[in-house]
C-alpha positions in Angstrom: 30.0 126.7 51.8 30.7 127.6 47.8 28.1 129.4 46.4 28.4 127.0 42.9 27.3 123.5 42.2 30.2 121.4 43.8 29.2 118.9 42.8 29.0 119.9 39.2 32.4 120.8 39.7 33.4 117.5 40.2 31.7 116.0 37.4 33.5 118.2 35.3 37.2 117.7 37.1 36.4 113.6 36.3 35.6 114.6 32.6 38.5 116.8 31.8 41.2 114.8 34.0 42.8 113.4 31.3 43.1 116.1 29.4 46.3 117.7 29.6 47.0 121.4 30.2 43.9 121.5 32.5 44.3 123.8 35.3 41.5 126.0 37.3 40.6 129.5 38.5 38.5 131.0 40.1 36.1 133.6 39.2 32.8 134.6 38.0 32.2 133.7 42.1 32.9 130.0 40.6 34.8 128.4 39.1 36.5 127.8 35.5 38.1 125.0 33.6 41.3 125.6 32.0 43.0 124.0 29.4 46.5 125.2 28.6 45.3 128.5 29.7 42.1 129.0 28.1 39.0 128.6 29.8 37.0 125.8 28.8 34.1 125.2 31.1 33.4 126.5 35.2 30.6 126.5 37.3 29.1 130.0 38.6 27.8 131.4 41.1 24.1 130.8 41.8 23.9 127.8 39.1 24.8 126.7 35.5 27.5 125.3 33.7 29.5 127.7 31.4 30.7 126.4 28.6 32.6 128.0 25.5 31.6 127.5 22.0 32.6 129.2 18.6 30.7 132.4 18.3 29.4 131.7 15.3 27.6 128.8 17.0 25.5 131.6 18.8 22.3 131.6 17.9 21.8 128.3 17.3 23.1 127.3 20.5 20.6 129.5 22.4 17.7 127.6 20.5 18.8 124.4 22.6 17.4 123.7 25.6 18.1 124.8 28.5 20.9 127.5 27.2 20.8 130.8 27.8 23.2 134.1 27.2 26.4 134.1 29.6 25.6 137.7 31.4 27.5 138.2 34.5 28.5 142.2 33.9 25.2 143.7 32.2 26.5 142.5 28.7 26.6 139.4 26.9 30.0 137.3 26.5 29.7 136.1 23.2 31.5 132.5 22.4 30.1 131.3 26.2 26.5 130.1 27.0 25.5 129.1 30.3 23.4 125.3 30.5 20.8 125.3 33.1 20.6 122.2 35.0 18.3 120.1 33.2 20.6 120.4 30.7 23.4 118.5 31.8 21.8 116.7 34.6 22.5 113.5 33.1 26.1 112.3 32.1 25.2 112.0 28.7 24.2 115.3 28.3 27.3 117.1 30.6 29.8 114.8 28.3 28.3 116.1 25.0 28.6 119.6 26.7 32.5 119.2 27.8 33.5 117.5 24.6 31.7 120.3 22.3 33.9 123.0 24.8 37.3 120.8 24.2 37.0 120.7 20.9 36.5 124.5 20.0 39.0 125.2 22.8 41.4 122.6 21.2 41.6 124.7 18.0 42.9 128.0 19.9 46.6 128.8 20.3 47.7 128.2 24.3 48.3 131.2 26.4 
């Protein structure tokens, strides 16, 4: 049994199918989201959907609900918030998620 919200995983899989360069990987005990080798958004380990967002986004995102500081090594990742579950338990709200991830990752060069 995976120790991350399968089926958030598949949620995200059905958003992000289209998109192309989209691969996956795992780590953080989850797993993330690729798109033409940048990670975009993954489910961890023990809950939450990680998502990547412009740095400079930082603070404000944190003042939305449900968000909190990506720490999985003692130190904060900056440009990646995790969403608690109430935050993208409806589709509406995991869509608005993915898309605001695409767009920022969009912008950087592949890898």
């Amino acid at each position: 049994m995976a120790s991350y919200d399968e089926g958030l995983l598949e949620r995200l899989r059905e958003r992000l199918e289209p998109e192309p360069g989209l691969s996956e990987r795992k780590m953080f005990g989850g797993v993330a989201l690729m798109l033409d080798g940048n990670m975009c958004v993954g489910v961890i380990k023990g809950g939450g959907l990680m998502v990547r967002l412009p740095q400079e986004e930082g603070d404000a995102v944190l003042a939305e609900p449900h968000v909190r500081e990506m720490d999985l090594t003692g130190r904060s990742m900056k440009g990646w918030v995790i969403v608690d579950e109430p935050g993208y338990a409806d589709d509406a709200d995991l869509e608005r998620w993915v898309r605001r991830a695409v767009a920022y990752v969009r912008t950087l060069p592949p890898k």
